[in-house]
N, C-alpha and C positions, 0 to 999 in steps of 0.2 A: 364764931360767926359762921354761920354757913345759909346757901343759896341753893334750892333743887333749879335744875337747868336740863331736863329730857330725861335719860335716862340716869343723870348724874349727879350728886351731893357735892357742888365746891364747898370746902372747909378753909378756914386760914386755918394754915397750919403755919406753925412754932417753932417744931423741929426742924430746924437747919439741916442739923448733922445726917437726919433720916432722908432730906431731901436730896442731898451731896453727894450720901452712896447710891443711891437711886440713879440719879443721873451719870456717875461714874458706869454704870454698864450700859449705857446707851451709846455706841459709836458716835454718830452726830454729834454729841456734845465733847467729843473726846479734848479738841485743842475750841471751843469756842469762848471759855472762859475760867482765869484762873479761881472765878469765887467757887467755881467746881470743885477743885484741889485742895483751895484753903479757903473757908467760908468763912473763917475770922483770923484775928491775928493779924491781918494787914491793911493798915488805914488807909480808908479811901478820901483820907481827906489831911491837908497837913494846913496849919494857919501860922501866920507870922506875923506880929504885932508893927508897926513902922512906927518909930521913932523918929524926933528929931528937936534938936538942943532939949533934949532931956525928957520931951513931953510925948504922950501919943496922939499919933498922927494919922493914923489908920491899918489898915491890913491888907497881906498880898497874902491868896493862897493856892496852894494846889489840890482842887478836886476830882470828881470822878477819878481818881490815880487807878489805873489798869497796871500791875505791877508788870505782868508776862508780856503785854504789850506794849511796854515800856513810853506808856500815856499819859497826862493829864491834862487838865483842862484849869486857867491861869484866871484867877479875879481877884479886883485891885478897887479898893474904893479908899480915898482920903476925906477927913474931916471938912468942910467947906472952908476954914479960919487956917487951915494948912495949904490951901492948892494956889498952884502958881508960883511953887518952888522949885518943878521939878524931882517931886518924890517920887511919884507915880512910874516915872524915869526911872530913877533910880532904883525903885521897886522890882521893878520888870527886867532889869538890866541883871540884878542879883539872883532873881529866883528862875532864870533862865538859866544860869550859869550855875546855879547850885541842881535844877532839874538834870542838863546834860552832863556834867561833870562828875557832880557826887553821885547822883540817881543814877546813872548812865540810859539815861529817857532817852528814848529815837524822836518824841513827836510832843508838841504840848498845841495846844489849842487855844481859842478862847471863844467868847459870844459876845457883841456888841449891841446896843442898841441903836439905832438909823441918828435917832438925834444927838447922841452922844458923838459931836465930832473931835475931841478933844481926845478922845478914847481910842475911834479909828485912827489919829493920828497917831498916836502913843505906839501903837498896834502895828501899824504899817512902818511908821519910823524903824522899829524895831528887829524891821526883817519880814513880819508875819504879813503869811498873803492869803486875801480873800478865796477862801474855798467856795462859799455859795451864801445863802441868806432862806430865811424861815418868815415867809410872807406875811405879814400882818399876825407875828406870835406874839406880839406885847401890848397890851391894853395900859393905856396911861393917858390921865386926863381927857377923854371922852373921846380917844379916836387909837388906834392899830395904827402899829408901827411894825416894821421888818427888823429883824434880828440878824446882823452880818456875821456867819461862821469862818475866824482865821483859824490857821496852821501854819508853824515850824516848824523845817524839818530840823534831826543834829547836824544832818552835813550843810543846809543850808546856814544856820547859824554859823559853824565855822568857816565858812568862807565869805562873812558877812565883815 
């Protein structure tokens, strides 16, 4: 696929690896991101099944993971016939503890939606405090809604 744009051919290009050294001689990119250093090899994405008395019950995962920034970003959805047990608790409680512990994460995130208060709860419960919010970014059932961005820090979790 490619686009003329003035005097210029964008191309998608494929090659990663051709793109990676490229960027490695550019100073400005020097500490801007590890997909620089290692274009693949490190999952930016890890999923965990949630269980409970035997059955599944939904999933907690960590995405966007920024290895060298030691980030990611935390989402939690249960089955509708599972909620009201307190998994989604339990969920967050684990893979917070697994983020900072094992991972040695400085920072995990998340993104909420305005009507989901059940979620902010969960969220703030949990320590994570509102960073800011993304103005009418979700379209759902014929109206915009605002998207509330939390953050954890590690030292704040430990003293939690």
């Amino acid at each position: 696929m490619w686009l003329k744009s003035g005097n210029i051919l964008l191309k998608r290009e494929f090659d990663f690896q051709k793109i990676a050294e490229a960027r490695k001689t550019l100073p400005e990119w020097q500490n801007l991101s590890e997909r620089i250093w290692h274009p693949a090899g490190m999952p930016d994405k890890l999923a965990f099944t949630i269980e409970y008395e035997g059955k599944f019950a939904g999933c907690v995962e960590l995405v966007n993971i920024r290895w060298f920034n030691r980030k990611a970003e935390i989402t939690i959805w249960i089955l509708p016939e599972f909620r009201g047990k307190a998994l989604a608790k339990d969920a967050l409680e684990g893979i917070v503890k697994l983020a900072f512990e094992q991972f040695n994460f400085h920072r995990l995130e998340a993104e909420v939606y305005e009507f989901n208060e059940k979620a902010r709860n969960l969220f703030t419960s949990a320590g994570f405090v509102i960073e800011g919010k993304l103005r009418e970014a979700k379209y759902r059932d014929g109206r915009y809604y605002d998207i509330i961005r939390f953050g954890l820090l590690k030292k704040e979790w430990e003293t939690n």
